[in-house]
N, C-alpha and C positions, 0 to 999 in steps of 0.2 A: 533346281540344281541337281538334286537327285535322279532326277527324271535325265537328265544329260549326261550325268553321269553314269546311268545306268545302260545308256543308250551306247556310248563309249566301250563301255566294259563289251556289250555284248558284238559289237564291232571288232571288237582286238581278239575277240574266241573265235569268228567267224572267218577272218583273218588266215587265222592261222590252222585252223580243221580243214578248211574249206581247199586252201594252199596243199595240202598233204595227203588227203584220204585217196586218192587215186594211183599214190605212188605205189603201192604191191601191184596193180594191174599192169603197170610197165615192167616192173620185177618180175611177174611169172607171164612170160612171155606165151606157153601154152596153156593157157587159162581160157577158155571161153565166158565173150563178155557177157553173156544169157545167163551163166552160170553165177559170177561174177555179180551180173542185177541182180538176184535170186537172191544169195547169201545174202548180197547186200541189204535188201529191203528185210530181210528177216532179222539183223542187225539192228537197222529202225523201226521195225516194226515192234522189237523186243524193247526195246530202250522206250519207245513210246509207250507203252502198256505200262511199265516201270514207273513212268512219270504218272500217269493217270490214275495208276494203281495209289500211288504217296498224297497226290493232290484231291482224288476222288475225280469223279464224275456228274458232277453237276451242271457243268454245258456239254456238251457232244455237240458242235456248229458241223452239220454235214457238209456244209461247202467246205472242210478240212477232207474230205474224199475226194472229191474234186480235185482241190488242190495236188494230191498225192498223185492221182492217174495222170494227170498232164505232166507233173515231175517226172513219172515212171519213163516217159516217152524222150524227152531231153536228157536222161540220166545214161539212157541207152545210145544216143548218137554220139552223149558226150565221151565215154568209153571207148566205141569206135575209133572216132575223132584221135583218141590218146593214140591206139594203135597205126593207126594211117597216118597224122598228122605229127605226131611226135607230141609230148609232153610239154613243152612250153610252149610251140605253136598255136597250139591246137585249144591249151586255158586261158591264151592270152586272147584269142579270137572271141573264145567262148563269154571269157570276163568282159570286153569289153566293148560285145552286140551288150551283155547282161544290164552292163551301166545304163548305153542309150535306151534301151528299153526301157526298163524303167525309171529311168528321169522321163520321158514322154510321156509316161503313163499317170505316174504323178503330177504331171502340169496340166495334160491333156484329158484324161477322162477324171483325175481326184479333184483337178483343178486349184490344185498348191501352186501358190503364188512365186513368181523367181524374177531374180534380175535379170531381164534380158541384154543390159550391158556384160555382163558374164557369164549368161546361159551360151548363147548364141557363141562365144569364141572357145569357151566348154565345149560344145559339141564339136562344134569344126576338128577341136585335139582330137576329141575320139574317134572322128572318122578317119584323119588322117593317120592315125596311130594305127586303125584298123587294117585300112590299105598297105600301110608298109609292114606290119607282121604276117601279112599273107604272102609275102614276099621272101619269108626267111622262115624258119625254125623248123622247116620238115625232119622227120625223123630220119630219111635216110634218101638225103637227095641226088638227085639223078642229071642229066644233059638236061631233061627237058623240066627247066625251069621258070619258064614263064606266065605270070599272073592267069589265074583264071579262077574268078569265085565260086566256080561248078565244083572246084577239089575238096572245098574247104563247107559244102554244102553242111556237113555234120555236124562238125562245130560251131556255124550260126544259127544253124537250128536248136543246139543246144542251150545256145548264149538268148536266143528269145523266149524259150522258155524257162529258162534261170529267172530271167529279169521279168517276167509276171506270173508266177505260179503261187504270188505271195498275194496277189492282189485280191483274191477272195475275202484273205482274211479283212480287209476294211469293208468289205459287204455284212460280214457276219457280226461286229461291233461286238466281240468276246475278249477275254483276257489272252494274251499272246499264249502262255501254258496249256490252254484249254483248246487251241488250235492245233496244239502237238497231235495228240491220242487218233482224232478222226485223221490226220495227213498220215501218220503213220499207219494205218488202217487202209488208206488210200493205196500209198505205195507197195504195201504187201500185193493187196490183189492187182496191184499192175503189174508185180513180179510174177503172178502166177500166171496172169494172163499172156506175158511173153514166153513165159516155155509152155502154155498150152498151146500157142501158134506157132513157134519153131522153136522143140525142144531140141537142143544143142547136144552133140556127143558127150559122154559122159565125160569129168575130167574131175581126179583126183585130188584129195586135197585141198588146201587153201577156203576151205568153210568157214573156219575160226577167224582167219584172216580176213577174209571178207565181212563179216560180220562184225567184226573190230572195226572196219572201213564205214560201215552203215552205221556203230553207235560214234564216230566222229564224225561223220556228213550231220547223224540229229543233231550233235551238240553244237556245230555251226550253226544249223536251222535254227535254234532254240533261242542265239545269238544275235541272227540276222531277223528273227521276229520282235525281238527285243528293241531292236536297232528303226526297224521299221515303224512300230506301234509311237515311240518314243521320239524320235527326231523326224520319220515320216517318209513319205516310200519316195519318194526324190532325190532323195538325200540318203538317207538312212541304208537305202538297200545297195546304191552306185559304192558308198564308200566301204561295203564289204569284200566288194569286188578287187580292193587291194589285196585280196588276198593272190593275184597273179603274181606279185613279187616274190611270192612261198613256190608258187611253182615252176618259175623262171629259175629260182634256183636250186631247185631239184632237178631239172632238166638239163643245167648246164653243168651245173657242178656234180651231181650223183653220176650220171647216167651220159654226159658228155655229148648230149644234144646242138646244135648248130655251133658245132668246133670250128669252123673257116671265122676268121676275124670279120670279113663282112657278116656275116651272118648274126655273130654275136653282136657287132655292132647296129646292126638292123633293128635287132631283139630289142636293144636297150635304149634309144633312141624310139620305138615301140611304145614301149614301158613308160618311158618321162614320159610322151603323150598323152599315153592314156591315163594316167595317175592325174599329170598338169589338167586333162580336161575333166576327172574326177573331184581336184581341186576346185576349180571356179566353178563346177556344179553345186557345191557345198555351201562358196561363199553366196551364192547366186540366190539360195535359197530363203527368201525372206522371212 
């Protein structure tokens, strides 16, 4: 019961960090995103030390490097993705490749057992939910409006590495805490390594902010590890993924994202979807 509970709690942090931390990067419009990963990973990279530092160090699982450099690379389309594809568009895409992902991954390579009277109509939600959010919530749309998954390449690309970047951690058989320090060690050097292959123009400001963005993305991670270790990556990691509802309405309401009533109604109509097929992923799970 603790063990559910605990899995829960770190669910509803994941939720809602995960939902938010990208909102300055729609706020400062002339931000570069290079700049932007940078701070960011020094955010978690600081907040990870912090934790290692309190806990000590007596696992270091190196597959938490791993994990962190393949993060670094989705962390960066998924930013793009915000500025190109709009802020609810673009996390709603992103959230919910992340779900399918990894429910396959947990059925398919963990081998966690599900009902396929509920898995199988689970998914169909998601993909259909995916299809029709490709269809509406661009940031700032144009005559030419018609489907084509070549636009939205960013934000899928970020949505599949969301949804397994976690899966190391069941190779390494460590405590969830103990996976922080080496991913957050991960992601710094993936931050550096991106502005050592295109250092971005300087741009001003927004460090502290960003870096505030990176210790909310850990405390999600720390969340969605919790979540995973606990209820199990089938489950555990698809239903953090609600956190698109945190960003749907940042998009809509903050910042006045896909304002045409179709569009809004695409969004949300989207959203049931992908939640509903989030749902029977859950129940699905034996």
């Amino acid at each position: 019961m603790n063990d559910s509970l605990s899995g829960i709690f770190g669910i509803l942090v994941a939720i809602i960090a995960w939902g938010s931390y990208t909102v300055p990067l729609k706020k400062a419009q002339n931000l570069n995103p290079l700049w932007f990963q940078f701070w960011l990973s020094m955010g978690i990279g600081a907040s990870s030390l912090a934790l290692g530092l309190f806990r000590g160090f007596a696992e270091f699982p190196w597959w938490g490097i791993f994990s962190g450099l393949v993060w670094t690379a989705g962390a960066a389309c998924s930013f793009l993705a915000v500025q190109h594809e709009g802020l609810s568009g673009a996390s709603t895409r992103w959230m919910g490749t992340g779900i399918l992902v990894s429910f396959l991954i947990g059925v398919v390579i963990l081998g966690e057992k599900v009902a396929l009277v509920w898995a199988l109509p689970g998914v169909l939600l998601l993909l259909l939910g995916l299809i029709l959010v490709s269809r509406a919530g661009d940031a700032q749309p144009t005559a030419k409006t018609s489907f084509s998954p070549l636009r939205y390449w960013r934000s899928v690309f970020a949505g599949t590495v969301f949804g397994s970047y976690l899966l190391p951690l069941q190779w390494a058989h460590v405590d969830s805490f103990s996976f922080v320090p080496p991913m957050g060690l991960g992601i710094v050097i993936g931050g550096v390594l991106l502005l050592l292959i295109k250092k971005p123009k300087a741009s001003l400001g927004w460090r502290g902010v960003s870096m505030g963005c990176g210790l909310a993305w850990n405390l999600a991670n720390v969340g969605s590890l919790i979540a995973v270790r606990q209820i199990g990556f089938a489950v555990g990691f698809p239903l953090t993924q609600l956190a698109l509802l945190v960003s749907i309405s940042w998009g809509i309401f903050a910042f006045g994202e896909s304002n045409t009533p179709r569009q809004r109604r695409n969004l949300l109509i989207a959203a049931i979807l992908l939640l509903s097929g989030a749902a029977l992923l859950g129940i699905a799970h034996l």
